[in-house]
Phi, psi and omega in degrees: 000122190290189184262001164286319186275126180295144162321291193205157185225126190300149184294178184235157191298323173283018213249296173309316151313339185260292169347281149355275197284344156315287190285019136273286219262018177273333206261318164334300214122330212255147172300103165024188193238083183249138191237150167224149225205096210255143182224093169293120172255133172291096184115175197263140143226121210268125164306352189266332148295316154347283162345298227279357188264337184293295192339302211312336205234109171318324190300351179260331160326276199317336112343286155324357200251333207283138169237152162251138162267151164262263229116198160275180204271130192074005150267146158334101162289156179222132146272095192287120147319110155278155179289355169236169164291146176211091220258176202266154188257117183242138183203150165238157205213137166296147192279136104176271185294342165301173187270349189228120166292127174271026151295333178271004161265022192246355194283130182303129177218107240199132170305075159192165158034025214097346175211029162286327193250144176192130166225135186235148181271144165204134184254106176265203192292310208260037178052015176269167187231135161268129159312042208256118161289106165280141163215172173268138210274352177316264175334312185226164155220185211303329192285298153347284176336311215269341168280015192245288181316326177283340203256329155305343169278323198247006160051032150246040166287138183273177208267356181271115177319309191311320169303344158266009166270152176300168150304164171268111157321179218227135184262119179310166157257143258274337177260005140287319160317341194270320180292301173297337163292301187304315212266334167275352151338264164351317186245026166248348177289337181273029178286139151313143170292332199259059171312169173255147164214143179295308203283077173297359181248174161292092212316160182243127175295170186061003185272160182292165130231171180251108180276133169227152190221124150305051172237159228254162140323187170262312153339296204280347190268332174300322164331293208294297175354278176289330183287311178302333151286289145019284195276007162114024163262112160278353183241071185073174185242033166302324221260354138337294183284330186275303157006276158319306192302307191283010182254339169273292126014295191292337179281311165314309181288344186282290181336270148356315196107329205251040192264349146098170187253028183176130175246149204258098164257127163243134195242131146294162203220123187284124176286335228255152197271145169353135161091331182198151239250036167044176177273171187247040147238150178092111172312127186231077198211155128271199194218148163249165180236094178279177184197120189227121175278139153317327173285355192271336155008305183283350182224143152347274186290296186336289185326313185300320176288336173274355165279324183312306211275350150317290159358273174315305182284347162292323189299321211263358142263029182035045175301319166331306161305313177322298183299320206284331140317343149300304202258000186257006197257302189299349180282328192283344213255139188291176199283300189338334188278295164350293188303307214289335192263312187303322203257320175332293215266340154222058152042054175068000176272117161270344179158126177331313186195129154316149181183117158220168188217117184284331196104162147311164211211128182002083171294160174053044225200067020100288195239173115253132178045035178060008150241156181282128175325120139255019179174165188218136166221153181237128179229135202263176182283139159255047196335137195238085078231179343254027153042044146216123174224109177283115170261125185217143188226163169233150154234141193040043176085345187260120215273169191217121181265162150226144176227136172223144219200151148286140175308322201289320188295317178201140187276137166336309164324307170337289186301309185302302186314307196304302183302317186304306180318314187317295186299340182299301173294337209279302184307297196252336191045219184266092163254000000 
């Protein structure tokens, strides 16, 4: 390792929080916190050109090769350069009917050594081959993921580990770091207590999850497109899609019975500044935090307004920062200690439902390895509780949910009712 590449680099507060949700959901029974990232290629590509393409840049060993340290307990964890090489594990698996096989959502992936990175092949039907880039969600997130796949195509990754890390920010001072942990205190501690949750039992370990996917045309995204303005999102069309989602989620829970008086969503928020696509290591995220009264439900439009004007009013206390100071104050605290804090303030409901909204997906991005893209999917981790997670994204103009879910969280019937509503609002909006 030259004297360019750092020793070691501090975990980022959202590096820990995935820590975090690795070890719930590791103590479950469920394989780690892993996000994966599918590349349908027109024609076979064989793992053994795979291999033979990782050889070409040393620099992808050296990325598997990184360990995390703890220390002792209230010291800074780090990512540490291991002293070996560790080249990335590429395997192929048979196709089949699920959209993801699942052994491969089963691959060991661990904050260390030799078991951050995973790439797996399936050779399908129509003669295209998926691609799924795995990582451990410690280390990268989606935005990352995806520049690591542009930089595996085109061998211009640079030869310095440090270029894949942030700058070390300029460190606040020390009694603004104290305002901002208080004020994002405050304000998760004023949570309702009678949140809505799918899970209301004790949870069962060991259940799959299941991916299912939603997609609209381009014709139909333009629809959502103009209908999420229409209903009042002026600012993107997230608080459109969370919307839908959680008026979709509550008829399901209105079934039940259990719809509770306020569904809690904290939505990640991309950090990396405007204009450039940050480094592509290290989670680079805050959280906005919703809160939706069950009466505003009953409408669309309401739902959309009452989340905006949450939007708007987080920005404009700069809760994103706030929360991010928080969570970077939580890297010294053992997770167990963590944990006990996540859950406190809604009596252990951490969130109705998982729900981000990603963005475009390799805009401009075309080939790989000389074959043409014919599709792209993301499939996210689905931490459990509350083991359902929305996800939505676009490709090529066209927007796409994937959900992912556990039986105990929602039943086959379940899910079908969820997608028809979904798209019904997504479509048609408040008629």
């Amino acid at each position: 390792m030259s004297e360019q590449q750092p020793h070691k680099v501090p975990l980022s507060g959202a590096d820990y929080f995935n820590l975090l949700v690795a070890r719930n959901l590791e103590k479950l029974g469920y394989r780690g916190n892993v996000v994966h990232m599918a590349l349908d290629l027109e024609g076979r590509i064989s793992a053994e050109e795979i291999r033979e393409r990782l050889q070409e840049k040393e620099i992808f060993s050296l990325l598997n090769s990184i360990n995390l340290k703890r220390g002792y307990p209230f010291q800074m964890p780090n990512w540490e350069q291991s002293n070996e090489l560790f080249e990335l594990t590429v395997e192929e698996f048979e196709a089949t009917e699920d959209v993801i096989p699942d052994p491969l959502l089963h691959v060991d992936l661990q904050p260390r050594a030799g078991k951050l990175f995973h790439i797996g092949l399936v050779q399908l039907p129509n003669g295209c081959t998926r691609l799924v880039f795995s990582a451990h969600h410690a280390i990268i997130d989606n935005r990352g993921l995806q520049m690591l796949v542009r930089m595996l195509d085109r061998l211009d990754a640079p030869e310095n580990l440090a270029a894949f890390f942030p700058d070390q920010r300029v460190k606040d001072h020390f009694l603004k770091k104290v305002r901002q942990f208080n004020e994002s205190r405050h304000f998760l501690m004023n949570a309702d207590k009678r949140v809505a949750s799918l899970l209301h039992e004790k949870i069962k370990p060991n259940q799959k999850t299941h991916y299912a996917i939603i997609d609209l045309s381009r014709d139909q995204t333009l629809l959502v497109d103009e209908l999420a303005h229409k209903h009042g999102a002026r600012f993107g069309n997230g608080p459109y899609y969370l919307a839908a989602a959680a008026r979709s989620v509550n008829a399901i829970l209105i079934d039940r019975g259990t719809h509770g008086n306020t569904h809690w969503v904290p939505v990640p928020q991309n950090q990396r500044m405007r204009g450039g696509e940050g480094a592509v290591l290290t989670n680079q995220i805050s959280f906005m935090f919703y809160r939706i009264p069950h009466p505003s439900l009953n409408s669309l439009k309401e739902a959309v307004q009452v989340i905006s004007q949450q939007m708007i009013d987080q920005v404009r206390s700069r809760m994103p920062e706030s929360y991010a100071t928080m969570m970077n104050i939580f890297r010294r605290m053992p997770l167990r200690i963590y944990n006990l804090f996540m859950k406190w303030p809604t009596k252990g409901v951490v969130t109705t439902f998982s729900f981000s909204d990603i963005g475009p997906s390799l805009e401009h991005f075309d080939t790989f390895m000389g074959r043409r893209i014919a599709d792209v999917f993301h499939f996210p981790p689905n931490p459990v509780p509350p083991g359902f997670t929305i996800v939505f994204m676009r490709y090529r103009d066209c927007l796409r949910i994937v959900v992912g879910r556990t039986e105990q969280s929602m039943s086959d019937a379940e899910l079908l009712k969820f997608e028809n509503l979904l798209k019904l609002d997504l479509l048609r909006g408040d008629l």
